[in-house]
C-alpha positions in Angstrom: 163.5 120.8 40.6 163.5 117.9 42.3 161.3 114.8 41.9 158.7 114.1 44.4 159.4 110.6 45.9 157.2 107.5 45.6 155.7 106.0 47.7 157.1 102.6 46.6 160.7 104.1 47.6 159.0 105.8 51.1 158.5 102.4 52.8 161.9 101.5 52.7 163.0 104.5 54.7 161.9 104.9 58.1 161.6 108.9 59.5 163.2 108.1 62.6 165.3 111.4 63.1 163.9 114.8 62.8 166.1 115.3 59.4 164.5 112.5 57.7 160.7 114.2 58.7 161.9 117.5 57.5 163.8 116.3 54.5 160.4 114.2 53.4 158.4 116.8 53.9 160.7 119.0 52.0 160.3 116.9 49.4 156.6 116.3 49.4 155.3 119.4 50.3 158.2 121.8 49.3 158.0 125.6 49.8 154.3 127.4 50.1 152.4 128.4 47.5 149.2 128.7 49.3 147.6 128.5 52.6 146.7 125.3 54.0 147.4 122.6 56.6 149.3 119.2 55.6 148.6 116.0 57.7 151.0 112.8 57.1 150.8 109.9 59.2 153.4 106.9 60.6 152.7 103.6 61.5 154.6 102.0 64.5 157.6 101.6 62.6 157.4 105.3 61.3 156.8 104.2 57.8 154.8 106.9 56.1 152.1 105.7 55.6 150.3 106.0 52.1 147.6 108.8 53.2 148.5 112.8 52.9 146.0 114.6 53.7 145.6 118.6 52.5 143.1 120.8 54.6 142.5 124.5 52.9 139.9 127.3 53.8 140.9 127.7 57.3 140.4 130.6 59.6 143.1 133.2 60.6 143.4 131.6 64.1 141.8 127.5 65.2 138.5 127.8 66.5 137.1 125.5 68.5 136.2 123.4 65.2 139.9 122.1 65.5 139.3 119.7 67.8 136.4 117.8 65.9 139.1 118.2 63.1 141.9 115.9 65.1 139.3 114.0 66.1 137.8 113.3 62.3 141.2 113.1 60.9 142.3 110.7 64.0 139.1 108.0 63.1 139.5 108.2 59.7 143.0 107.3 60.1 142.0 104.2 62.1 141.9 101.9 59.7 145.9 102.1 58.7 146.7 101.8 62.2 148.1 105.2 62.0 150.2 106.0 65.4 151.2 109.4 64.9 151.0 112.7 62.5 153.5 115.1 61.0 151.3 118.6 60.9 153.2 121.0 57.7 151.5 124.2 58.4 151.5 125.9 54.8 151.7 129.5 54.4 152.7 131.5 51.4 155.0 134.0 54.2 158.8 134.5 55.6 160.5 131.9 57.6 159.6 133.6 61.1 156.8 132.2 63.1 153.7 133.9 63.3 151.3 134.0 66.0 148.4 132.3 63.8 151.4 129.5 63.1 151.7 129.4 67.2 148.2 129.1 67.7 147.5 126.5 64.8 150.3 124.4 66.2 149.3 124.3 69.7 145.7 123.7 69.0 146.1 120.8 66.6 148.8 119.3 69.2 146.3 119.1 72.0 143.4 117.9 69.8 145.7 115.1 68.4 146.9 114.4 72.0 142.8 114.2 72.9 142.5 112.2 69.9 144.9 109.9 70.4 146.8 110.3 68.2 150.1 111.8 68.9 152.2 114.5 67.0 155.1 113.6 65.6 156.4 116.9 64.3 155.4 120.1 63.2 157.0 122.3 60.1 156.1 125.2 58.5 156.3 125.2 54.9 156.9 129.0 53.7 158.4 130.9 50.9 161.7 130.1 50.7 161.6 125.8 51.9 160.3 124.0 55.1 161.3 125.0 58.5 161.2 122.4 62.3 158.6 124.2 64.7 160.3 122.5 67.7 157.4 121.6 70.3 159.4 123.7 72.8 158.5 126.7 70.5 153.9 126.0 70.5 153.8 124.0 73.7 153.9 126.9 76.0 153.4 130.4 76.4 155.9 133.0 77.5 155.5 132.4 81.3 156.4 128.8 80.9 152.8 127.2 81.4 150.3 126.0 78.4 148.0 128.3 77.4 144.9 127.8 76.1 145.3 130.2 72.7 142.6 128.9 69.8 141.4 126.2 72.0 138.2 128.0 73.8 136.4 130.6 72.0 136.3 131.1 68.2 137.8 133.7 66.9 137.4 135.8 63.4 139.7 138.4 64.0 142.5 138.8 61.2 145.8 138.8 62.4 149.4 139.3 60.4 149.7 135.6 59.1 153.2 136.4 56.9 155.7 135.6 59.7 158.1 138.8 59.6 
């Protein structure tokens, strides 16, 4: 196993390519044991900064709770002069997407954006290791256009949240 890296030895290493983002988050957050949403943020430099931030007890699908989530998470990240956030979207499932991981991703995007606080990246930590959820994949729906999934009504159906 691996040792989880320091953040003495983080600082020195800027994530400025999408391998370094998911190799740290490999590292830090590693394969899923339960469910739960990460939030790690980067300074102007894209230093990781020395805040990660676990958020468990989450319904199937983001409510419209989410955005007063991006927008507690964005102030209370004020202070470090935080300037954008990785979003690991932990699930104890396969390596396929699910809708729920759709949803969760496209909701926390657009309360970030409203925030102000833009998204870096978002991965999905599952079962076997840590997967890229390309913004091209949770930006838009199937027609092409943004829809508006988990942003306007809350929901409490249960959905299949394992990804195959």
């Amino acid at each position: 196993m691996a040792m989880k890296p320091h953040y003495d030895d983080t600082v020195t290493q800027p994530l400025t390519s999408d391998n370094l983002i998911e190799a740290r988050v490999s590292a830090l957050v590693g394969r899923a044991c339960r469910r739960q949403i990460w939030f790690l943020f980067l300074d102007s430099e894209n230093i990781q900064l020395p805040l990660i931030m676990p958020v468990a007890d989450l319904p199937a699908l983001p409510d419209a709770a989410v955005t007063r989530l991006a927008d507690n998470v964005a102030f209370g990240v004020g202070h470090l002069n935080a300037r954008a956030v990785i979003i690991v979207l932990e699930r104890y499932a396969g390596t396929q997407f699910s809708t729920a991981d759709t949803a969760w991703a496209r909701a926390l995007d657009k309360g970030f954006a409203a925030a102000g606080l833009p998204v870096r990246a978002v991965l999905v930590s599952h079962s076997r290791g840590v997967r890229w959820f390309a913004a091209d994949d949770y930006r838009w729906d199937s027609t092409g256009t943004a829809d508006k999934i988990g942003t306007d009504k809350t929901s409490t159906d249960k959905i299949n949240t394992d990804g195959d």
